[in-house]
C-alpha positions in Angstrom: 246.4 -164.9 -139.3 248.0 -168.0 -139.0 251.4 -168.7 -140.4 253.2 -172.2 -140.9 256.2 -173.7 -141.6 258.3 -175.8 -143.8 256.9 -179.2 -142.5 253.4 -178.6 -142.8 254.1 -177.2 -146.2 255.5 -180.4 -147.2 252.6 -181.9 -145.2 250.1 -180.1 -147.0 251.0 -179.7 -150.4 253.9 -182.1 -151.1 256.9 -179.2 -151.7 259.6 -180.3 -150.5 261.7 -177.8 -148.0 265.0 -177.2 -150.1 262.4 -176.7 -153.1 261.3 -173.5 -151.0 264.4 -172.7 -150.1 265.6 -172.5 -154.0 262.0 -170.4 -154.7 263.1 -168.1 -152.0 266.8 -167.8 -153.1 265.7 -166.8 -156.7 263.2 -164.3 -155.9 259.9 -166.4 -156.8 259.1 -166.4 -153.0 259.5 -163.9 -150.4 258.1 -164.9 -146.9 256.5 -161.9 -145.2 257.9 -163.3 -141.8 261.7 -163.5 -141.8 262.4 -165.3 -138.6 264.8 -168.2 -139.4 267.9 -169.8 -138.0 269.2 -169.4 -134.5 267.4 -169.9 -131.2 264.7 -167.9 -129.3 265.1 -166.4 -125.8 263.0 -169.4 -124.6 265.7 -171.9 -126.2 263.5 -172.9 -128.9 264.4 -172.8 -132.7 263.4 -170.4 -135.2 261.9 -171.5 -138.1 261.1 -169.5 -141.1 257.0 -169.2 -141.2 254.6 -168.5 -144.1 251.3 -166.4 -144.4 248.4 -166.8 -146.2 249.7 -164.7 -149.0 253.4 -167.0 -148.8 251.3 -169.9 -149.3 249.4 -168.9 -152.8 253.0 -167.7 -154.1 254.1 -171.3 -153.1 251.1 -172.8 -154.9 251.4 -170.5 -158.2 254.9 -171.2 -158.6 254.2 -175.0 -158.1 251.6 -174.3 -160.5 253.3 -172.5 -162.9 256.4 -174.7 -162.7 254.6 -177.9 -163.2 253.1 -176.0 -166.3 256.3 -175.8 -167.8 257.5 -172.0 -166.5 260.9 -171.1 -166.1 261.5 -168.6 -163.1 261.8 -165.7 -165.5 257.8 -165.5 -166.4 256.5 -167.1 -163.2 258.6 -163.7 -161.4 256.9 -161.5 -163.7 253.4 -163.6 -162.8 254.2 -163.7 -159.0 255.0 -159.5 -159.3 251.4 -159.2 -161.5 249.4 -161.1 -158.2 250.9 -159.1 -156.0 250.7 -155.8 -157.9 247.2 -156.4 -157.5 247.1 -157.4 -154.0 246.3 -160.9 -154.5 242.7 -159.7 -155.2 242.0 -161.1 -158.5 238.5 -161.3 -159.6 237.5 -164.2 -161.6 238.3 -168.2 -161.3 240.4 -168.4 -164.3 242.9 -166.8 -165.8 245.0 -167.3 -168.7 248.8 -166.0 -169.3 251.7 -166.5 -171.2 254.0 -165.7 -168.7 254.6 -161.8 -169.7 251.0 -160.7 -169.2 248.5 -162.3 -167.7 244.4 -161.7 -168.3 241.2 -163.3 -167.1 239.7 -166.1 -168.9 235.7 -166.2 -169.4 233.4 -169.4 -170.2 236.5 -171.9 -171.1 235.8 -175.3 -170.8 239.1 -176.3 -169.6 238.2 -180.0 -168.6 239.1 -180.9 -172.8 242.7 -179.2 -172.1 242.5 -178.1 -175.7 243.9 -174.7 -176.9 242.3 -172.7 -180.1 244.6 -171.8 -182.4 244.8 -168.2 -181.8 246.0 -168.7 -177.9 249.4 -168.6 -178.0 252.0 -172.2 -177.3 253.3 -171.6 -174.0 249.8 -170.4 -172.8 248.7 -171.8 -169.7 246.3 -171.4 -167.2 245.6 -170.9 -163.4 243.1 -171.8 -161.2 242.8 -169.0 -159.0 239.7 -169.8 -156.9 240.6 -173.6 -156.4 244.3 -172.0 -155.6 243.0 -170.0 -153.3 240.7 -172.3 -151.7 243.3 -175.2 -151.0 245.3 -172.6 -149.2 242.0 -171.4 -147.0 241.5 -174.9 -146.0 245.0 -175.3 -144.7 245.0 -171.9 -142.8 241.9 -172.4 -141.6 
């Protein structure tokens, strides 16, 4: 599988590196490869890489974040996606940062909320998510 670094990250989805390096500090990222600082045997430097699963943690969190999360729920989110091995079944799902649940026939394009969803309810993509991140590993 391929893995890539800070500068195509910024490259391909616009988060900056000391934005990663903040994620990573306060537990909302945890890079499966943890090769950074110092120099290889062949004089090169290390760099810290991500995988496939790195990179939809980076995009939920972005996600999330931009959604108005504060690290808090978008840990417990990150911990749900992994819980489940970041095999989640439908396209759309809708939490409120402490749970999290699958969303059926939503016309999300209005952006409007009924009144029984809660206020800090938001919503994530998960096959677009997923999809961006294919095209880049690809």
């Amino acid at each position: 599988m391929k893995e890539i670094g800070y500068r195509e990250v910024q490259e391909k989805f616009g988060i900056k590196k000391w934005k990663l390096q903040r994620w990573i500090k306060k537990g909302l990222i945890d890079p499966t490869t943890n090769s950074f600082g110092g120099r290889k045997s062949d004089g090169s430097y290390r760099t810290r890489l991500f995988s496939r699963f790195d990179l939809i943690d980076i995009k939920c969190v972005d996600d999330l974040y931009n959604q108005g999360f504060r690290a808090g729920k978008i840990r417990r989110i990150i911990h749900y996606i992994r819980s489940k091995k970041y095999r989640l079944d439908k396209d759309l799902y809708q939490t409120d940062g402490i749970s999290i649940w699958s969303r059926e026939n939503l016309d999300s394009s209005d952006g409007m909320l009924t009144q029984c969803q809660k206020r800090n309810t938001i919503f994530l993509h998960w096959k677009k998510l997923t999809n961006e991140v294919d095209q880049i590993i690809a």
